[in-house]
KOLKOLVO-548674 format. One record per residue (C-alpha): z, y, x negated; residue number from 1. Coordinates in Angstrom, 1 decimal. Layout:
Z | Y | X | NUM
...
REM end
This chain:
0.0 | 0.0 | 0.0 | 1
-1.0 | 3.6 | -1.1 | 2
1.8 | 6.1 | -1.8 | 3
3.0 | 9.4 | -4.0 | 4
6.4 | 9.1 | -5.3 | 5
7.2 | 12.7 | -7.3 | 6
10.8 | 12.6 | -7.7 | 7
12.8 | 16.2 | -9.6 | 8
9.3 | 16.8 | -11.5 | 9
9.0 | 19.7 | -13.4 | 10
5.6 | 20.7 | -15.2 | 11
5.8 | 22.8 | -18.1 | 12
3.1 | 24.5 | -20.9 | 13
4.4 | 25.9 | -24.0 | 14
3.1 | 29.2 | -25.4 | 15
1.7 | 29.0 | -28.8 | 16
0.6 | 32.2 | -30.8 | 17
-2.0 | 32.8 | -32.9 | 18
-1.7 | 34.9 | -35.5 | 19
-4.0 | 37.2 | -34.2 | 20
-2.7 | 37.9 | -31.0 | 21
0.5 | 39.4 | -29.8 | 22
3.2 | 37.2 | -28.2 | 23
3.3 | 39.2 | -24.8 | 24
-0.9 | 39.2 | -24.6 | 25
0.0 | 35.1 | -25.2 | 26
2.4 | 35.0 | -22.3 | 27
0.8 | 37.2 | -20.2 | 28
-2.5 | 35.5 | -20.5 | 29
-0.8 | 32.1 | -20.1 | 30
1.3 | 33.2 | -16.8 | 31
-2.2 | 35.0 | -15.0 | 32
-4.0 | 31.2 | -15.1 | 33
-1.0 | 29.3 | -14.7 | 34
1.2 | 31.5 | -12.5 | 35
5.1 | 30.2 | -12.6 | 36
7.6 | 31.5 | -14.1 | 37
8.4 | 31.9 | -18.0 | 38
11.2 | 30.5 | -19.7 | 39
12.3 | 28.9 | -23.5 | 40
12.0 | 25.8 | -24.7 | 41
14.2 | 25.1 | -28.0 | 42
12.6 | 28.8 | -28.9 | 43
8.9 | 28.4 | -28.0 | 44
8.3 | 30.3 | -24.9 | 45
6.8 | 27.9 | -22.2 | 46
5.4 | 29.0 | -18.4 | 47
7.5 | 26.5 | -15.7 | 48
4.5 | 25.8 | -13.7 | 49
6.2 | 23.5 | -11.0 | 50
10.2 | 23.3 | -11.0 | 51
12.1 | 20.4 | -8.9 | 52
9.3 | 18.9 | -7.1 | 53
10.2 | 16.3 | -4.6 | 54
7.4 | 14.4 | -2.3 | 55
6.9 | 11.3 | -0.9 | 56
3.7 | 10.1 | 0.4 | 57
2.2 | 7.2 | 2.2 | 58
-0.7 | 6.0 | 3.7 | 59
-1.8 | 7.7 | 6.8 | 60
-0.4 | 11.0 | 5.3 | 61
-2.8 | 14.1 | 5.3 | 62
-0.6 | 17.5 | 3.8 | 63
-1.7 | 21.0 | 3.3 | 64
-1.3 | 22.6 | 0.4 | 65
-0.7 | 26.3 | 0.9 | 66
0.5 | 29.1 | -1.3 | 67
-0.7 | 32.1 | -2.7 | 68
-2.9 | 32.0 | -6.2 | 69
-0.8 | 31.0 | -8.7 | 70
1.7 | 29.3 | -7.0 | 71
1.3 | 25.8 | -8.4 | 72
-0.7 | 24.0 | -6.0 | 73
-3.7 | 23.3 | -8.7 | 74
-0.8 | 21.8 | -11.0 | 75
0.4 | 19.7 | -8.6 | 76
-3.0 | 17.8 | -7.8 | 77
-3.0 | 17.5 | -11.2 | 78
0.0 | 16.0 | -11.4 | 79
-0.5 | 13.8 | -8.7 | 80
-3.8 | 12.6 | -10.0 | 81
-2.1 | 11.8 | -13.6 | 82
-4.2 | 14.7 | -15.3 | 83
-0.8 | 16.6 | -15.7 | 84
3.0 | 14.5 | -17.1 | 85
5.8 | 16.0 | -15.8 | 86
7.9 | 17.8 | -18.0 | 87
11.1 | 16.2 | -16.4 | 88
11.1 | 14.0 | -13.5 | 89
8.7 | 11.6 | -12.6 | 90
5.5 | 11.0 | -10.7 | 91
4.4 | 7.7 | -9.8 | 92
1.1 | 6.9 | -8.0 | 93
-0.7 | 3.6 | -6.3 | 94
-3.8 | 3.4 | -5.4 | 95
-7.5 | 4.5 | -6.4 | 96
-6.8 | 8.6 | -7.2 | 97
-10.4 | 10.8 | -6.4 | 98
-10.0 | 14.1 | -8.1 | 99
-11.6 | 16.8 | -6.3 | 100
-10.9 | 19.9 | -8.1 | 101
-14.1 | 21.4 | -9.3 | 102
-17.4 | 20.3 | -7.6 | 103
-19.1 | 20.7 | -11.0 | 104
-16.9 | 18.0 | -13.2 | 105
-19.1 | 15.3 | -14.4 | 106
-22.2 | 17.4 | -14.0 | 107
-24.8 | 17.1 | -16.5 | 108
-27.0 | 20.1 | -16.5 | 109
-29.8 | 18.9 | -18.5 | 110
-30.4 | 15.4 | -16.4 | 111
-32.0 | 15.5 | -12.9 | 112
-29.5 | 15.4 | -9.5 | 113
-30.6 | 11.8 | -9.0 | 114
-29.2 | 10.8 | -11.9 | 115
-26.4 | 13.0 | -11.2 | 116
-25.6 | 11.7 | -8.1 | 117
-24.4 | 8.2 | -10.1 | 118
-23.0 | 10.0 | -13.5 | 119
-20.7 | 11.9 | -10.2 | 120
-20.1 | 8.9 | -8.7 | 121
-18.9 | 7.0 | -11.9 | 122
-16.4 | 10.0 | -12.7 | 123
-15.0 | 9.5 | -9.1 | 124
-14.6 | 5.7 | -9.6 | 125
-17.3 | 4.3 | -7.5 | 126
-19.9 | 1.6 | -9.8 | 127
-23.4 | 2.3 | -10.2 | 128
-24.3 | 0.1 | -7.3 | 129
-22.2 | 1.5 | -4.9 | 130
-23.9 | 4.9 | -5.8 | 131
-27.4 | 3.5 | -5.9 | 132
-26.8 | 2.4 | -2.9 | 133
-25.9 | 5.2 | -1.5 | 134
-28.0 | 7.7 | -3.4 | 135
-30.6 | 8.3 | -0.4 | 136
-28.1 | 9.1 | 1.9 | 137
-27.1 | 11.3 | -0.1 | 138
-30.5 | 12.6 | -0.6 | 139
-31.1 | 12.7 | 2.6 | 140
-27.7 | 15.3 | 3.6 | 141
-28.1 | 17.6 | 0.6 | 142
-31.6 | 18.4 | 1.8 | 143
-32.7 | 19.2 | -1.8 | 144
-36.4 | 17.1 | -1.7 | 145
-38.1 | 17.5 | -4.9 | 146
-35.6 | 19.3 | -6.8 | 147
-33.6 | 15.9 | -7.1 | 148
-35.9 | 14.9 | -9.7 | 149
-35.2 | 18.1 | -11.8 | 150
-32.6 | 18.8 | -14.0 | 151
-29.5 | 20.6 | -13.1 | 152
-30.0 | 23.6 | -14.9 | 153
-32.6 | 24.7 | -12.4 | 154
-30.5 | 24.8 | -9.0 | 155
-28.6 | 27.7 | -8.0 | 156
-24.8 | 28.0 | -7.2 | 157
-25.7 | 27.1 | -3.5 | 158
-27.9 | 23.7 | -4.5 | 159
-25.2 | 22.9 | -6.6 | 160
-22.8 | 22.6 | -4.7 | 161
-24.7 | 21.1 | -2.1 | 162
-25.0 | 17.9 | -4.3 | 163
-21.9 | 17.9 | -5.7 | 164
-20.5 | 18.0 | -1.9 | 165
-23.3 | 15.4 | -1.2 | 166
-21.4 | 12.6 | -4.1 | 167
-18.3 | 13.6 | -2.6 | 168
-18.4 | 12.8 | 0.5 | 169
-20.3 | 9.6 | 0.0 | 170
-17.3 | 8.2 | -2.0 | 171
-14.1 | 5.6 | -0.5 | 172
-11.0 | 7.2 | -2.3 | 173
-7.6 | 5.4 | -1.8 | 174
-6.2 | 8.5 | -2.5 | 175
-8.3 | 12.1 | -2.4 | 176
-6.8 | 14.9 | -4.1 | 177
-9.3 | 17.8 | -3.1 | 178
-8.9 | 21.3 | -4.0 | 179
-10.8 | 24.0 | -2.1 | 180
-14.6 | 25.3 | -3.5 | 181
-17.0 | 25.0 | -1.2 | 182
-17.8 | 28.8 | -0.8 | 183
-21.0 | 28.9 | -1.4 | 184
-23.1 | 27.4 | 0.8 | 185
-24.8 | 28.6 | 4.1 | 186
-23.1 | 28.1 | 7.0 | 187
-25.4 | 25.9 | 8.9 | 188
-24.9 | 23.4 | 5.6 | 189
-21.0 | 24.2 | 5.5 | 190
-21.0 | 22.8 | 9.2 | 191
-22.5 | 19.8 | 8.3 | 192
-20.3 | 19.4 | 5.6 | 193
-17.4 | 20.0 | 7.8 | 194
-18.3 | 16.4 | 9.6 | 195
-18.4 | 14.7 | 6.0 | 196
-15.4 | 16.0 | 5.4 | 197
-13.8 | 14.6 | 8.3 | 198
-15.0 | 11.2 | 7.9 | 199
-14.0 | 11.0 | 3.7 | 200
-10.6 | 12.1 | 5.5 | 201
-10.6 | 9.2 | 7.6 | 202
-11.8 | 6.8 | 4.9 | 203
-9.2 | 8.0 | 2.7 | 204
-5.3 | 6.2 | 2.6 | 205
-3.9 | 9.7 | 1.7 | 206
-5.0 | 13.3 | 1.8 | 207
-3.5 | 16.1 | -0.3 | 208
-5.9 | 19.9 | 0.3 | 209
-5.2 | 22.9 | -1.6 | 210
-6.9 | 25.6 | 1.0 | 211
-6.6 | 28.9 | 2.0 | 212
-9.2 | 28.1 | 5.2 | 213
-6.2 | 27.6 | 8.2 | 214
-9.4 | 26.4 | 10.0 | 215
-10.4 | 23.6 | 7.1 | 216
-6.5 | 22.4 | 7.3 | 217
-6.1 | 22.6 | 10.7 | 218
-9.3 | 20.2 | 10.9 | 219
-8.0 | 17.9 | 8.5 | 220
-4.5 | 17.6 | 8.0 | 221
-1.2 | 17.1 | 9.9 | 222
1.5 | 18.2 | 7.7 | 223
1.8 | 20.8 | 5.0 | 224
3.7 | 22.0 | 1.8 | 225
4.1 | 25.2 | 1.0 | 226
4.5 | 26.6 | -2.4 | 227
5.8 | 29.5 | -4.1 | 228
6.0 | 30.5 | -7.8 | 229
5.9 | 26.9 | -8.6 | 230
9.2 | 25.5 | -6.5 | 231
8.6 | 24.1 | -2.9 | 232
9.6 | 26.7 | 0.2 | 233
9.0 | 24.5 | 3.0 | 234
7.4 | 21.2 | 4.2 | 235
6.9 | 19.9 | 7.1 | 236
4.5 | 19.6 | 10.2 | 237
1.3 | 21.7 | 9.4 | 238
1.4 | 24.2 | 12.6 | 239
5.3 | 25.1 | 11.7 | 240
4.5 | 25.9 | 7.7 | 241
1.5 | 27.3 | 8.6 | 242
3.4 | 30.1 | 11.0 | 243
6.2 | 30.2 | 8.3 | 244
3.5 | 31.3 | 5.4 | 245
2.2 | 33.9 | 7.4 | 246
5.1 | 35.8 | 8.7 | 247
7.9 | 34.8 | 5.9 | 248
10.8 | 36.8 | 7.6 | 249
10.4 | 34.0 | 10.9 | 250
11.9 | 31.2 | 8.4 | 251
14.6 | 33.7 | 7.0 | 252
15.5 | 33.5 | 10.7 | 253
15.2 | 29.9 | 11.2 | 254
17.8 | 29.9 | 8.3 | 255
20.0 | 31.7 | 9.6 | 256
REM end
């Protein structure tokens, strides 16, 4: 059985200088991709990127993750997917992982989008025949004709992404770790992407989105986590959170 067992996890990343730069333009740099907080670490500055993370997941479960840039929900896919150790704590994971964090990964721009379709497919764990097998389907939705047999290099953002959504949707994750970047697309496309979508969700044992869309997680998930500067304000069912995140000051009142 599928499941996501973080228990206390902390994920840190030290802050090492180079000679040429300053120590605050090293921190500062570090916190604006990372977001967090900064602390010390036996003298070496680090950025705590998720403090005190508890979760438990199992199969049927499909959690939001919300928060502001910066807030750690990035990390914490990683983390989940094994990308990321925790600093303290542990993470421990069953099941197939499918990373969905940058549509791009495991791209080749110099080989066609046929031949992309499988070198995607391998990096998300499917085989070669799976993805052969699947390849004019995939054809087929991304709506790309002739241009599948030219290299990468020559699509735009917008084709782009249409193939990359085109692999991921085809795929049968045990668990799907997918982080929102589907922005550039038409809308008409995006809508049929939306069904995709849907379906890899039901395929899928567990779900875990990073979004900002209320409308993408209200369409595919039940619960959410909300987090903030790296620690977890709230979970629970996906409507309440959802309110919560919004208008802060109604869960200082639930508090109280």
């Amino acid at each position: 059985m599928v499941s996501i067992e973080v228990r206390r996890a902390s994920v840190e990343f030290p802050i090492f200088d180079a000679k040429t730069r300053s120590l605050k333009k090293a921190v500062l740099g570090t916190v604006g991709r990372a977001g967090g907080k900064i602390g010390t670490d036996a003298r070496v500055p680090v950025v705590e990127a998720l403090r005190d993370i508890t979760l438990s997941l199992r199969h049927g479960d499909r959690v939001g993750l919300i928060g502001h840039n910066g807030a750690g929900k990035s990390t914490l896919l990683r983390l989940m997917s094994g990308i990321y150790e925790p600093t303290r704590g542990t993470s421990q994971i069953v099941g197939k992982v499918a990373p969905v964090f940058d549509l791009g990964v495991g791209m080749d721009p110099e080989i066609s989008g046929y031949e992309n379709i499988i070198i995607r497919g391998l990096f998300l764990g499917m085989t070669r025949k799976q993805m052969e097998a699947r390849t004019a389907e995939i054809a087929e939705f991304t709506e790309l004709g002739d241009y599948l047999s030219m290299p990468l290099r020559t699509y735009s953002t917008g084709m782009r992404v249409r193939l990359a959504l085109g692999v991921v949707t085809s795929i049968d994750p045990e668990i799907l770790l997918l982080d929102e970047g589907i922005g550039a697309v038409d809308a008409a496309f995006l809508e049929r992407a939306r069904d995709r979508l849907t379906a890899l969700v039901e395929r899928s044992g567990i779900l875990v989105f990073a979004s900002h869309s209320d409308e993408f997680l209200v369409q595919l998930c039940t619960s959410a986590l909300w987090l903030d500067r790296g620690e977890i304000r709230e979970q629970g069912s996906l409507g309440t959170v959802l309110s919560h995140y919004k208008n802060p000051a109604s869960l200082t009142g639930a508090l109280q």
